[in-house]
Structures are given as C-alpha cells and as structure tokens.
LODRENKOL-635890 format. One record per atom (N, C-alpha, C, O): residue number from 1; residue in three letters; chain; atom name; x, y negated, z. Coordinates in nm, 4 decimals, padded with zeros to 6 digits, m for minus. Example, Ala and Ser with C-alpha at 12.3 -4.5 7.8 and 13.67 -1.06 7.14 Angstrom:
PT lovex semi sevex lotor     east    north       up
PT     1  ALA     A     N  01.3190  00.5690  00.7800
PT     1  ALA     A    CA  01.2300  00.4500  00.7800
PT     1  ALA     A     C  01.3200  00.3300  00.7800
PT     1  ALA     A     O  01.4236  00.3319  00.8465
PT     2  SER     A     N  01.2850  00.2250  00.7080
PT     2  SER     A    CA  01.3670  00.1060  00.7140
PT     2  SER     A     C  01.2900 m00.0030  00.7870
PT     2  SER     A     O  01.3409 m00.1138  00.8039
This chain:
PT lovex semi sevex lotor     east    north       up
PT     1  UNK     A     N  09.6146 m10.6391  10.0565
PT     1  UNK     A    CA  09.6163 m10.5640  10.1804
PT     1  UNK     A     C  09.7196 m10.6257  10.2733
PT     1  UNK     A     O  09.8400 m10.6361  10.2497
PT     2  UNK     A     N  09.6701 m10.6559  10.3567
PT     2  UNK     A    CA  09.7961 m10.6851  10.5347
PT     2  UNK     A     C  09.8810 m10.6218  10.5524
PT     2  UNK     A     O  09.8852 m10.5159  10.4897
PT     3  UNK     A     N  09.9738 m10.6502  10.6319
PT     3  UNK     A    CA  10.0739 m10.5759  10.6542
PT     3  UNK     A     C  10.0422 m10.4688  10.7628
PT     3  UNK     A     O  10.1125 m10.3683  10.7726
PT     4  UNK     A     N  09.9227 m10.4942  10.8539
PT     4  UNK     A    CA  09.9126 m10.4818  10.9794
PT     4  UNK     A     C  09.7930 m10.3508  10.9127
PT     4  UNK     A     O  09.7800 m10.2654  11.0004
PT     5  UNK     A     N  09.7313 m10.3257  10.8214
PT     5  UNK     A    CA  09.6306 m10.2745  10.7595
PT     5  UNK     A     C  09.7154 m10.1592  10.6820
PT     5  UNK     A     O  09.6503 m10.0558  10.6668
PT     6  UNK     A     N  09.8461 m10.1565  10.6305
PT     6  UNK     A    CA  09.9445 m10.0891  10.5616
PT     6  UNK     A     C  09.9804 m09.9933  10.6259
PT     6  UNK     A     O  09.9745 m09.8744  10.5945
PT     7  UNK     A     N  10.0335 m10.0578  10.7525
PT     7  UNK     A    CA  10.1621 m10.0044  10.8676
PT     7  UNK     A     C  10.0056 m09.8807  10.9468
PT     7  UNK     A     O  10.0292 m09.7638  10.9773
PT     8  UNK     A     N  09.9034 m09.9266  10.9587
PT     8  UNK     A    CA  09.7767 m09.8590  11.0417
PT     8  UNK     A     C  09.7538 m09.7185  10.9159
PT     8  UNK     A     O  09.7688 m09.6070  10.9658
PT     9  UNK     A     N  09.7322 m09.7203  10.8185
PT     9  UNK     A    CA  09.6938 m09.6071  10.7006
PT     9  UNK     A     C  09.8078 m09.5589  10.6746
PT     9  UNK     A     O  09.8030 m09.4482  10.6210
PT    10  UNK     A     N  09.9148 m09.6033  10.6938
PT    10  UNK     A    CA  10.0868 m09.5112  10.6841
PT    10  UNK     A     C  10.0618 m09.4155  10.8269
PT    10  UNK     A     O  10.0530 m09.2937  10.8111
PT    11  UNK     A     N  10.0519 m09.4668  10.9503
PT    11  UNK     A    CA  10.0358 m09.4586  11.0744
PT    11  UNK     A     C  09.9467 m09.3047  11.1089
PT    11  UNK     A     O  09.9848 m09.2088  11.1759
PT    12  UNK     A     N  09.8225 m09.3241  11.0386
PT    12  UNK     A    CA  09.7385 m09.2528  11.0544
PT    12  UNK     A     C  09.7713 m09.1255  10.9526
PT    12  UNK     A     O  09.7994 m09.0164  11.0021
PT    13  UNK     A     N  09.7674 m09.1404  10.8331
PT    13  UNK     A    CA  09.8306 m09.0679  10.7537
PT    13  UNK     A     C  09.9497 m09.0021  10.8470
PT    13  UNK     A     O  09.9079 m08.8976  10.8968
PT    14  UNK     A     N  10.0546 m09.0250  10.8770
PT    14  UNK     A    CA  10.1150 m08.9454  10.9362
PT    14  UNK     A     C  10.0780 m08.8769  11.0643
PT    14  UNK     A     O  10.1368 m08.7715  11.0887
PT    15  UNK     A     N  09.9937 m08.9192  11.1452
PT    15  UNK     A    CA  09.8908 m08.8609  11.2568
PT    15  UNK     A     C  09.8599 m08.7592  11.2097
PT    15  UNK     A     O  09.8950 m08.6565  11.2678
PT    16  UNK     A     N  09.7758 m08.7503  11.0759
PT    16  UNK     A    CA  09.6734 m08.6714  11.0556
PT    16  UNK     A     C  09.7370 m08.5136  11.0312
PT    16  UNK     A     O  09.7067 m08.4038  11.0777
PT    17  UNK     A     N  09.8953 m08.5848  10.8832
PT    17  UNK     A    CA  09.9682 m08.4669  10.8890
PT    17  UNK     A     C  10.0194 m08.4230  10.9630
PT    17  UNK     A     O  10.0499 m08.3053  10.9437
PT    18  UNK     A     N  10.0517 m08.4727  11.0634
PT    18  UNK     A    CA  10.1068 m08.3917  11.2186
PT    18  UNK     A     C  10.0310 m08.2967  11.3262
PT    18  UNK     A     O  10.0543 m08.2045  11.4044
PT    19  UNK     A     N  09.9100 m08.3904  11.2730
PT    19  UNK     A    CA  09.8021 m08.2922  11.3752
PT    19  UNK     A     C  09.7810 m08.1586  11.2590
PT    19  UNK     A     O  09.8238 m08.0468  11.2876
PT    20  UNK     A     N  09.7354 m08.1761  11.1735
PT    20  UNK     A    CA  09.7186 m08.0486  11.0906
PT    20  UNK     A     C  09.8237 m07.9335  11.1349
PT    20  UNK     A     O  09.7957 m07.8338  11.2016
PT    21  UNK     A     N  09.9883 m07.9795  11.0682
PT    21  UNK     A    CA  10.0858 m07.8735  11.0834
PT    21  UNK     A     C  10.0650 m07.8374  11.2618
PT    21  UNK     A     O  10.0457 m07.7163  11.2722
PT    22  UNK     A     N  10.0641 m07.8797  11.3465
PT    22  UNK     A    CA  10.0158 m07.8581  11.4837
PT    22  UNK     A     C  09.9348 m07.7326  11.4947
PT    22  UNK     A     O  09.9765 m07.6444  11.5697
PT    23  UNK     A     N  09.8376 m07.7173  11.4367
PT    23  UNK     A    CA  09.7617 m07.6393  11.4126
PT    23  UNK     A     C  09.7396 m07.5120  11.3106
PT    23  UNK     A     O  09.6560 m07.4217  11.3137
PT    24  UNK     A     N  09.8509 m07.5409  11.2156
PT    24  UNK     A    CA  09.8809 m07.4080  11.0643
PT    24  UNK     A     C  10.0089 m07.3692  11.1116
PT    24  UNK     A     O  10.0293 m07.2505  11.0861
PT    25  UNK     A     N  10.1073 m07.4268  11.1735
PT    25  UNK     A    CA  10.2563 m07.3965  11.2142
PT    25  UNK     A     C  10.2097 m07.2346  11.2886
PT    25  UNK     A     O  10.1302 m07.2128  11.3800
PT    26  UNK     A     N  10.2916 m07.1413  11.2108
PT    26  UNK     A    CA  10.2896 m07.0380  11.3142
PT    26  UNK     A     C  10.4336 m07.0540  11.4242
PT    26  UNK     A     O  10.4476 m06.9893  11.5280
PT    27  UNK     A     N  10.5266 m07.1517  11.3725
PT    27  UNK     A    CA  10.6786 m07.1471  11.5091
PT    27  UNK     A     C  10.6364 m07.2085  11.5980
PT    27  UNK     A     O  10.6338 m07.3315  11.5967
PT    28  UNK     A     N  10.5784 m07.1110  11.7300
PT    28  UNK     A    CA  10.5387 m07.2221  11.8246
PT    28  UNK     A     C  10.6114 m07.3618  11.8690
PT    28  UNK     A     O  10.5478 m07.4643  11.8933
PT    29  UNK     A     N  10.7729 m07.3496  11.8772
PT    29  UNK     A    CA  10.8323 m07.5085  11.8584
PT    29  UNK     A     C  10.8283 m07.5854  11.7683
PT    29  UNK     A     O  10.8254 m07.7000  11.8131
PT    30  UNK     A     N  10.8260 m07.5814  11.6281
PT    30  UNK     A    CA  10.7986 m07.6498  11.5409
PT    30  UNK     A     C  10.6129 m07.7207  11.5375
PT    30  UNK     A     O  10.5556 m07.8227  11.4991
PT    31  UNK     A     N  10.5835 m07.6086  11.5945
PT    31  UNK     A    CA  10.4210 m07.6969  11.6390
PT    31  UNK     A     C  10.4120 m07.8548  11.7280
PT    31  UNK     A     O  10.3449 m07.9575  11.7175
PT    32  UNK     A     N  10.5409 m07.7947  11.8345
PT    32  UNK     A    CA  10.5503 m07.8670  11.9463
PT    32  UNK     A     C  10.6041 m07.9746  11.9010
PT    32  UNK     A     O  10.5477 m08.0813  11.9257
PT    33  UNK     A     N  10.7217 m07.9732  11.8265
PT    33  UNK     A    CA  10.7586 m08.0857  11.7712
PT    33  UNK     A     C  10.6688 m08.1539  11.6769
PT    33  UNK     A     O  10.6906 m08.2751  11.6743
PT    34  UNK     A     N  10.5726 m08.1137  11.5969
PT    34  UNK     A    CA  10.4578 m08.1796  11.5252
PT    34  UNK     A     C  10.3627 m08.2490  11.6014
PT    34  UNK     A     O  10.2874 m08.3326  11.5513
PT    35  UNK     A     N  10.3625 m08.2217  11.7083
PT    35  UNK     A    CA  10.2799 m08.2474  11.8147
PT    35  UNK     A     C  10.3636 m08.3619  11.9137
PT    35  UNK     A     O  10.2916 m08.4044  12.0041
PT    36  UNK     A     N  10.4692 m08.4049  11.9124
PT    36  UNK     A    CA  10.5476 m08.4901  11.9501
PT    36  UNK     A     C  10.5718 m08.6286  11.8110
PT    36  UNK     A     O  10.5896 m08.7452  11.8461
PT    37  UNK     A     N  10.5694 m08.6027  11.7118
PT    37  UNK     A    CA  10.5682 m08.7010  11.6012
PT    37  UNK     A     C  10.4019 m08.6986  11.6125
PT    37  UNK     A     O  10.3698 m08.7863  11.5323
PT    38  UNK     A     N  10.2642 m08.6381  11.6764
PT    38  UNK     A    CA  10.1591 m08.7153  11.6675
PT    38  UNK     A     C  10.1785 m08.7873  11.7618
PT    38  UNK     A     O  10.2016 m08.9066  11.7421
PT    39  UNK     A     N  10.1753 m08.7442  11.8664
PT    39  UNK     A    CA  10.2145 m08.8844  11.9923
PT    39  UNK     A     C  10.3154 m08.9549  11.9518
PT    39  UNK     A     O  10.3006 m09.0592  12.0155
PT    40  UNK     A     N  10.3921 m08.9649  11.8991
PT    40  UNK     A    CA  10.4257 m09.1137  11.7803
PT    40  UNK     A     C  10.3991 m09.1739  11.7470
PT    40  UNK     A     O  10.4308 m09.2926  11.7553
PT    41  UNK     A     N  10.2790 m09.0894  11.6553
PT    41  UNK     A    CA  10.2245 m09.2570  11.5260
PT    41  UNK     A     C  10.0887 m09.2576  11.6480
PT    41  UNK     A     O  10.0450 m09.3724  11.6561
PT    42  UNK     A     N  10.0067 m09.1506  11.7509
PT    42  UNK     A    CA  09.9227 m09.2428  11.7945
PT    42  UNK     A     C  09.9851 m09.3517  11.8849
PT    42  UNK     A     O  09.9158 m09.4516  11.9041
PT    43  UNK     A     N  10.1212 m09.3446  11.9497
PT    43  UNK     A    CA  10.1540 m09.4518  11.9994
PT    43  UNK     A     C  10.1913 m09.6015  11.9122
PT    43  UNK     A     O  10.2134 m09.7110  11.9639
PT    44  UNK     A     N  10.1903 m09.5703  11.7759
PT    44  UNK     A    CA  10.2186 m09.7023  11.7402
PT    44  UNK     A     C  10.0638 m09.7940  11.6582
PT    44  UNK     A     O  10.0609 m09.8993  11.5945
PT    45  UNK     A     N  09.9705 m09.7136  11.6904
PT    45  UNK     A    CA  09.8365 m09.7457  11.6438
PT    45  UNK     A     C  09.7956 m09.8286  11.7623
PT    45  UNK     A     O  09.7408 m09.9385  11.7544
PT    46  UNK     A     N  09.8307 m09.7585  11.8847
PT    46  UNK     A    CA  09.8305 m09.8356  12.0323
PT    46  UNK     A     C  09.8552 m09.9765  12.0334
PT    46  UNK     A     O  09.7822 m10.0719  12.0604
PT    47  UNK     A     N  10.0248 m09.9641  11.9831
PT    47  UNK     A    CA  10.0851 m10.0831  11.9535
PT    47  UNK     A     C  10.0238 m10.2033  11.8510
PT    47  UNK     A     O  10.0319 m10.3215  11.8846
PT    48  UNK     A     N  09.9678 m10.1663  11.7355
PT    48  UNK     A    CA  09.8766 m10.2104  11.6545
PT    48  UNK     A     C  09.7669 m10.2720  11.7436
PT    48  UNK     A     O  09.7512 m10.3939  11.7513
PT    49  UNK     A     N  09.6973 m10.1889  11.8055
PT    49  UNK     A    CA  09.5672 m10.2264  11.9039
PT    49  UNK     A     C  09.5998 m10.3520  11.9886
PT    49  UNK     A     O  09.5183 m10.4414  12.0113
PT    50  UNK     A     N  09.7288 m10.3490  12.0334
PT    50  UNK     A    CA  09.7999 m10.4905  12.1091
PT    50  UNK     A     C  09.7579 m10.3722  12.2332
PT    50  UNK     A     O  09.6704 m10.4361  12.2917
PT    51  UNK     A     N  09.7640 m10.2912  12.2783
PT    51  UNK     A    CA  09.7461 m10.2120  12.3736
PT    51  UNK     A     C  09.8995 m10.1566  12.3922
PT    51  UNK     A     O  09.9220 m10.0502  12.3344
PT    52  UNK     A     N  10.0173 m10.2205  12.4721
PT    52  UNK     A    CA  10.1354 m10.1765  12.4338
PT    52  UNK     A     C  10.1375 m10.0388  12.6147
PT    52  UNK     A     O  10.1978 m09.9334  12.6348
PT    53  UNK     A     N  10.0407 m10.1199  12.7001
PT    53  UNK     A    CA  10.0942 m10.0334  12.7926
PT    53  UNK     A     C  10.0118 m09.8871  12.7568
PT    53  UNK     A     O  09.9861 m09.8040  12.8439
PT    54  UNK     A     N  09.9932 m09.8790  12.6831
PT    54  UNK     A    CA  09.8891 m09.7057  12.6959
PT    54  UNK     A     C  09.9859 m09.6535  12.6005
PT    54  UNK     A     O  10.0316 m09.5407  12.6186
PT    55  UNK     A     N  10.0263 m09.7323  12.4888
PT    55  UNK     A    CA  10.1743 m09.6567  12.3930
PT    55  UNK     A     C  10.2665 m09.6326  12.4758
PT    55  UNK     A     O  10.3025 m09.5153  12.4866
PT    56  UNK     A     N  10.3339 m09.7409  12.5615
PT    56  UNK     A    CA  10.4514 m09.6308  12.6129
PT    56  UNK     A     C  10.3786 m09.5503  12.7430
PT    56  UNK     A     O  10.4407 m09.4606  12.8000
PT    57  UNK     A     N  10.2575 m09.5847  12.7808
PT    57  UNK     A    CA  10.1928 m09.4550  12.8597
PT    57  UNK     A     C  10.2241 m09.2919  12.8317
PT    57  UNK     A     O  10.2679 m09.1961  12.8955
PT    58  UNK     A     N  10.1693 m09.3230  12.6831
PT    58  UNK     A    CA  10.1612 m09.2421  12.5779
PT    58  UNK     A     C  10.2854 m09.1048  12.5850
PT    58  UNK     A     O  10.2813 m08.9865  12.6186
PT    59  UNK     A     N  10.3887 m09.1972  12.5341
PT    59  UNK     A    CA  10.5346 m09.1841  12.4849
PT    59  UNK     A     C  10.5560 m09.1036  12.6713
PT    59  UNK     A     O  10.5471 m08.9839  12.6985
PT    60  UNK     A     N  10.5807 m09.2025  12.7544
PT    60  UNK     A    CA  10.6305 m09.1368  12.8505
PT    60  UNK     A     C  10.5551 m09.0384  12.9469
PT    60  UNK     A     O  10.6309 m08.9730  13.0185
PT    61  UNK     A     N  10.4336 m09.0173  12.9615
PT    61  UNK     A    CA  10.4042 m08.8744  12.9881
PT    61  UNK     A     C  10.3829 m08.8107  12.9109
PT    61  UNK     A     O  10.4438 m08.7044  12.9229
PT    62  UNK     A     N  10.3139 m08.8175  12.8151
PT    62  UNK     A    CA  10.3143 m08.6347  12.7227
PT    62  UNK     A     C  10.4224 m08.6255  12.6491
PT    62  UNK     A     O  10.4770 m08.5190  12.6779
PT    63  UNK     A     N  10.4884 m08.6889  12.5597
PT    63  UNK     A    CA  10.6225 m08.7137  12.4910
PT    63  UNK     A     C  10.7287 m08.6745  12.6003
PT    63  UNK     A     O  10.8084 m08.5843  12.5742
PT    64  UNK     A     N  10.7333 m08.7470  12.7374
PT    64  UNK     A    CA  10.8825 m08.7692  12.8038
PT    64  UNK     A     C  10.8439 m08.6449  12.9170
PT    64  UNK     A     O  10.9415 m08.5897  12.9679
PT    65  UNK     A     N  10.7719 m08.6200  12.9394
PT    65  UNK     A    CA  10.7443 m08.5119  13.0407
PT    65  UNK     A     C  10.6646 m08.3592  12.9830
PT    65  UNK     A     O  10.7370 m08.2648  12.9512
PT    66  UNK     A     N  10.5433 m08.3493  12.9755
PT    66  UNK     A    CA  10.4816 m08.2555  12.9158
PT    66  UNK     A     C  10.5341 m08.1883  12.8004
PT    66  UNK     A     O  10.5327 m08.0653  12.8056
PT    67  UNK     A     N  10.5942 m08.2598  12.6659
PT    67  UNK     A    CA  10.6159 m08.1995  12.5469
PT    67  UNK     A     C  10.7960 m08.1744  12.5970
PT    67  UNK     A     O  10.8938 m08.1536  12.5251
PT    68  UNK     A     N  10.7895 m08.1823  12.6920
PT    68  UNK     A    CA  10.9684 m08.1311  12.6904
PT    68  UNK     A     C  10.9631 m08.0057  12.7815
PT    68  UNK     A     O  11.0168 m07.8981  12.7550
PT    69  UNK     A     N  10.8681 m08.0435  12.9275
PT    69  UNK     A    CA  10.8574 m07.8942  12.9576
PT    69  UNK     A     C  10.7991 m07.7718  12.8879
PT    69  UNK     A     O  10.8156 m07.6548  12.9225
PT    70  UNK     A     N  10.7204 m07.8219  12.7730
PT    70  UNK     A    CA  10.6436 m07.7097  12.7060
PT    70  UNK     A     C  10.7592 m07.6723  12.5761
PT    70  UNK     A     O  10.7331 m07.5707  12.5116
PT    71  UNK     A     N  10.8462 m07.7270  12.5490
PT    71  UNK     A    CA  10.9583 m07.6743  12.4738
PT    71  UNK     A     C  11.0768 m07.6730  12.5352
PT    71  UNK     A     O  11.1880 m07.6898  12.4851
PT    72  UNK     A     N  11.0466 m07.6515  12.6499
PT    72  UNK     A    CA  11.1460 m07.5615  12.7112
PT    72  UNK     A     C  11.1487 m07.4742  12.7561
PT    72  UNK     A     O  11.2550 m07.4134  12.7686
PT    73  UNK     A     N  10.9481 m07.3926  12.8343
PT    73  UNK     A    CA  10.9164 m07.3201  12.8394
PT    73  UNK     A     C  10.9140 m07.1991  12.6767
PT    73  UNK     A     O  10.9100 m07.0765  12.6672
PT    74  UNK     A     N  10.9181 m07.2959  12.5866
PT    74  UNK     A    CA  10.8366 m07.1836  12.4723
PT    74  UNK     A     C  11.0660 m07.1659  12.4167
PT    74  UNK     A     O  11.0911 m07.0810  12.3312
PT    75  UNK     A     N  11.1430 m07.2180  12.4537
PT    75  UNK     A    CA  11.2659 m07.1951  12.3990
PT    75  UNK     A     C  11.3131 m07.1087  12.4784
PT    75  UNK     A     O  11.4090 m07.0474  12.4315
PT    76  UNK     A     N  11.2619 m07.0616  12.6487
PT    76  UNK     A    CA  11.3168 m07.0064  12.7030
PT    76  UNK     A     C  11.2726 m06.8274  12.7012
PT    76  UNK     A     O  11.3387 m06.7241  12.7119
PT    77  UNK     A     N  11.1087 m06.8619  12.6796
PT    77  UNK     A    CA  11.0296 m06.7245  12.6565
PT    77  UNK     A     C  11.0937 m06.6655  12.5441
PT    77  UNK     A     O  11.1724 m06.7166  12.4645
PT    78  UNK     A     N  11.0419 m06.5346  12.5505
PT    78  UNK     A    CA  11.1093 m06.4299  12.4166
PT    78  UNK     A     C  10.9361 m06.4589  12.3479
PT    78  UNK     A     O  10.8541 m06.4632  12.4397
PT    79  UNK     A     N  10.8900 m06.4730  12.2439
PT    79  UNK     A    CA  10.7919 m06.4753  12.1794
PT    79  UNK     A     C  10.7894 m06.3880  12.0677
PT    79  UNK     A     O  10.8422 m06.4299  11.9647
PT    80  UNK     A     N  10.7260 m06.2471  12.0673
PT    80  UNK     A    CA  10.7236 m06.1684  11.9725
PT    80  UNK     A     C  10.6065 m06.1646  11.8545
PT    80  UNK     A     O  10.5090 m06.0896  11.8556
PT    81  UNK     A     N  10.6283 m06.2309  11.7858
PT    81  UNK     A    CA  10.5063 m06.2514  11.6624
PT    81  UNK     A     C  10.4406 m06.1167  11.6214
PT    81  UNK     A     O  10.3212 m06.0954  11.6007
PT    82  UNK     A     N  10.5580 m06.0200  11.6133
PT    82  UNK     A    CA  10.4690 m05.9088  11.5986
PT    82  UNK     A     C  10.3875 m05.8851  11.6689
PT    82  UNK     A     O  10.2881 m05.8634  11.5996
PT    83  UNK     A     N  10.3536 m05.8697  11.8161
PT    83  UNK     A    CA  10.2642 m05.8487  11.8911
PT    83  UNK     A     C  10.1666 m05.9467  11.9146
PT    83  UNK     A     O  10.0699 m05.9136  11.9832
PT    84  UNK     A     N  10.1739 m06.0668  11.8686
PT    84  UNK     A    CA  10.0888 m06.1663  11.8129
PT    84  UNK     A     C  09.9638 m06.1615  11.7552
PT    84  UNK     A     O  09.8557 m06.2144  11.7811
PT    85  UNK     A     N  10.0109 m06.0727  11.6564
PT    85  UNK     A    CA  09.9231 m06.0789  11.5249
PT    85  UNK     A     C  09.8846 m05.9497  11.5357
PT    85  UNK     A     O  09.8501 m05.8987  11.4291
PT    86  UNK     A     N  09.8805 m05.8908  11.6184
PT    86  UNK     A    CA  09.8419 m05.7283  11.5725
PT    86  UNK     A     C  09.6506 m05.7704  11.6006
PT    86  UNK     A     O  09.5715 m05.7126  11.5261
PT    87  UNK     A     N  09.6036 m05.8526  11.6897
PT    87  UNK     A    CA  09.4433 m05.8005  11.6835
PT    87  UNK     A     C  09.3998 m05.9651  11.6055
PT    87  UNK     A     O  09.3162 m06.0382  11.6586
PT    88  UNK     A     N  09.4586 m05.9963  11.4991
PT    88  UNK     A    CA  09.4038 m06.0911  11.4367
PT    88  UNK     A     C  09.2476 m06.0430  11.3649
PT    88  UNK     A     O  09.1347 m06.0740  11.4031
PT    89  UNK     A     N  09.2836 m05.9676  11.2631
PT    89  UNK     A    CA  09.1802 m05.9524  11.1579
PT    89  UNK     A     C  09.0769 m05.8824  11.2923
PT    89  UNK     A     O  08.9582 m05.8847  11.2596
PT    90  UNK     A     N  09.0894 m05.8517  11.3646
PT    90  UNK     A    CA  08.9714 m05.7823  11.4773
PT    90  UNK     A     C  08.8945 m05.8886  11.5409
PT    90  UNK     A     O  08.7928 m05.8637  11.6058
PT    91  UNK     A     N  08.9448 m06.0183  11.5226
PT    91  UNK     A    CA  08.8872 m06.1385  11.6261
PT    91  UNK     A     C  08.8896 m06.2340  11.5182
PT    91  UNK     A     O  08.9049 m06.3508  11.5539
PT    92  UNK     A     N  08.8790 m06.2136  11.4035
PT    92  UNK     A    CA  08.8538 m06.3228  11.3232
PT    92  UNK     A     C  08.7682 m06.3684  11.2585
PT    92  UNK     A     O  08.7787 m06.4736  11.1955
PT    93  UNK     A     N  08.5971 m06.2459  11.2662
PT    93  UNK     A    CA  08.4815 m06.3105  11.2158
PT    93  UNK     A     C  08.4333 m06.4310  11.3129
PT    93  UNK     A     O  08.4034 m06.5440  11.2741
PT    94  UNK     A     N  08.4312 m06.3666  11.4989
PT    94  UNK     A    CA  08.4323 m06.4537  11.5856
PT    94  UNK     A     C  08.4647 m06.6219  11.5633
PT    94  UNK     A     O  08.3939 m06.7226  11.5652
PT    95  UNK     A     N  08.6345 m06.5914  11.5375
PT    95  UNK     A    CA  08.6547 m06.7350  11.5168
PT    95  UNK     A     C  08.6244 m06.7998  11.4248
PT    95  UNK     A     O  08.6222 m06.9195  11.4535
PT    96  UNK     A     N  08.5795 m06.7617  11.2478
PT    96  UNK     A    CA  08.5508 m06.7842  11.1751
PT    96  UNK     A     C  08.3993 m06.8599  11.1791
PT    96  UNK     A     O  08.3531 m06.9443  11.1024
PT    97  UNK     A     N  08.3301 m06.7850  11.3199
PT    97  UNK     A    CA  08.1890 m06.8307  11.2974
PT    97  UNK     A     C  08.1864 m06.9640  11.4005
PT    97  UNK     A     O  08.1207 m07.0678  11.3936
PT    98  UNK     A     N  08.2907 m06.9150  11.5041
PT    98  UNK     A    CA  08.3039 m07.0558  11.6125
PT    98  UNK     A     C  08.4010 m07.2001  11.4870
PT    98  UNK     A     O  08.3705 m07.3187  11.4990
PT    99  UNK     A     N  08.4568 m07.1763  11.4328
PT    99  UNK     A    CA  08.5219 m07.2889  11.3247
PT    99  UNK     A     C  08.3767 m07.3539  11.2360
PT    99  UNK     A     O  08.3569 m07.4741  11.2182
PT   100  UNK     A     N  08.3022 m07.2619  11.1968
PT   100  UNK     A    CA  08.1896 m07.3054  11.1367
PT   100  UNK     A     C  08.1324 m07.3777  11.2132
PT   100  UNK     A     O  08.1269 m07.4960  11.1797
PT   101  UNK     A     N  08.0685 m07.3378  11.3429
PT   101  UNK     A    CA  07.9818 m07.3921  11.4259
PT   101  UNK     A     C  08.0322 m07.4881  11.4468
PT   101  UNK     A     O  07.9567 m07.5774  11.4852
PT   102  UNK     A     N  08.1530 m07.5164  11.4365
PT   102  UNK     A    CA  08.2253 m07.6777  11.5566
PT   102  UNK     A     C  08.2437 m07.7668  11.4164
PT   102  UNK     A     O  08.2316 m07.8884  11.4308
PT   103  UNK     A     N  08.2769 m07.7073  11.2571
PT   103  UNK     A    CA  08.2502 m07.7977  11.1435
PT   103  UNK     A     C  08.1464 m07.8333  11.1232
PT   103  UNK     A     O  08.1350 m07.9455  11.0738
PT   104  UNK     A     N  08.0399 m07.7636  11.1487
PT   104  UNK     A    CA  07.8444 m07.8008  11.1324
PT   104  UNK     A     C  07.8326 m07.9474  11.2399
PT   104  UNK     A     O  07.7952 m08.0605  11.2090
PT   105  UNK     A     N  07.8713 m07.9043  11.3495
PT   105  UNK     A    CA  07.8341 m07.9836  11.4376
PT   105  UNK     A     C  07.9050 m08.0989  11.4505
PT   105  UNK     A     O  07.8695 m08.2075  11.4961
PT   106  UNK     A     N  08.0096 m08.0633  11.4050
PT   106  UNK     A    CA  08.0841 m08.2419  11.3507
PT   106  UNK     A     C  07.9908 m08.3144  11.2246
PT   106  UNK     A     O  07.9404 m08.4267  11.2236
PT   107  UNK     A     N  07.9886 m08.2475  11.1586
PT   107  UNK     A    CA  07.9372 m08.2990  11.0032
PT   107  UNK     A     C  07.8000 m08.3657  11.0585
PT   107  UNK     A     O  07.7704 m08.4773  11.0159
PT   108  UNK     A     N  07.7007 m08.2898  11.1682
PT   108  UNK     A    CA  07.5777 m08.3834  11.2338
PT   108  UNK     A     C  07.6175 m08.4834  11.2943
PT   108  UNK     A     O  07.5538 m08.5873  11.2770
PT   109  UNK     A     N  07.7501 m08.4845  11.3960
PT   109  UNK     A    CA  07.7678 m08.6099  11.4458
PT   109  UNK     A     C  07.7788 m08.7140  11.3702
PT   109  UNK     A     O  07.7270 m08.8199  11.4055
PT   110  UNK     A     N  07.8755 m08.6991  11.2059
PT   110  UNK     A    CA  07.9336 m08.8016  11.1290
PT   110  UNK     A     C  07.7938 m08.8710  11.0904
PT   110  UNK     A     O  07.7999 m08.9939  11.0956
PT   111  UNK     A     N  07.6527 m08.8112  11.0477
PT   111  UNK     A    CA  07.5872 m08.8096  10.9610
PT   111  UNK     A     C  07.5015 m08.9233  11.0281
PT   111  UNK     A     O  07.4490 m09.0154  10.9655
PT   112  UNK     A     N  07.4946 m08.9046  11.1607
PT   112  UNK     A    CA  07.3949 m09.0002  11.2740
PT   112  UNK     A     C  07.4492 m09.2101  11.2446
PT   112  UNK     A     O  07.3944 m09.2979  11.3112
C-alpha cells in the first residue's frame, strides 16, 4: 500500500467518524467541534486531490468564519435540553419513516 493510499483511508476514516458524532452528539458544541475536525480531514483529501486551493477554501470559510460564528452563537444562547426533548417520542415514527425512506433511496442509488 502507498503512502498517499494510507494517509487517504486514515483521512476518510476520520471524516466518517466525525461526521457520525456530528450527528449522535447531543452537546450542540461538541457537534460543532466534530464538525470542524470534518472540515479537516475533508480538507486534507483536497490536499491529496492536488486541489490545494479548495482545502484552504475549505478551512477558511466554513472552519475560519461559519464554524466560529455558529459556536459562538450556540456558547452564547442558554440551550435547555430539557425542553428539547420533551416532543421527541411524539415526532419520532415520522422521522423514523423519513430515515427509512432517505436509507431505501440511497441503497437504489448505490445499486445503479
């Protein structure tokens, strides 16, 4: 295996776990910051690509602008989890059936 083939499946691998916790994180900043280490490794896949200006594209608007006002907005708000979660189980066959529908319809795209 390459080095360049190593550094890309380390790369992605850490993408992938970043995007996940992004998405299971209930601390909305700790999301944000998961979401700042994905614009990381996708910026260094960039770099891989020999595409260096769209990595620090990358890095400096959503990283240097966007992901700082949005954790500074979510550090400054009061965020009450309790009131969060109170109409979960009421809205969750909904989403349960929209998660299905958007896994079905991936699984047809992969399959083509």
């Amino acid at each position: 295996m390459e080095f360049r083939t190593f550094v890309f499946y380390f790369l992605a691998t850490i993408l992938v776990f970043a995007s996940l916790r992004v998405v299971t994180l209930r601390n909305p900043v700790h999301a944000a910051l998961h979401l700042v280490l994905a614009f990381f490794s996708a910026s260094g896949i960039w770099i891989l690509l020999q595409a260096e200006f769209l990595a620090i594209a990358l890095i400096l608007v959503y990283v240097g602008a966007v992901m700082v006002l949005f954790l500074f907005v979510l550090m400054m708000i009061r965020f009450d989890e309790q009131t969060a979660r109170q109409g979960f189980w009421k809205h969750f066959p909904l989403a349960a059936a929209i998660g299905t529908a958007f896994i079905v319809e991936l699984g047809m795209v992969f399959m083509v």
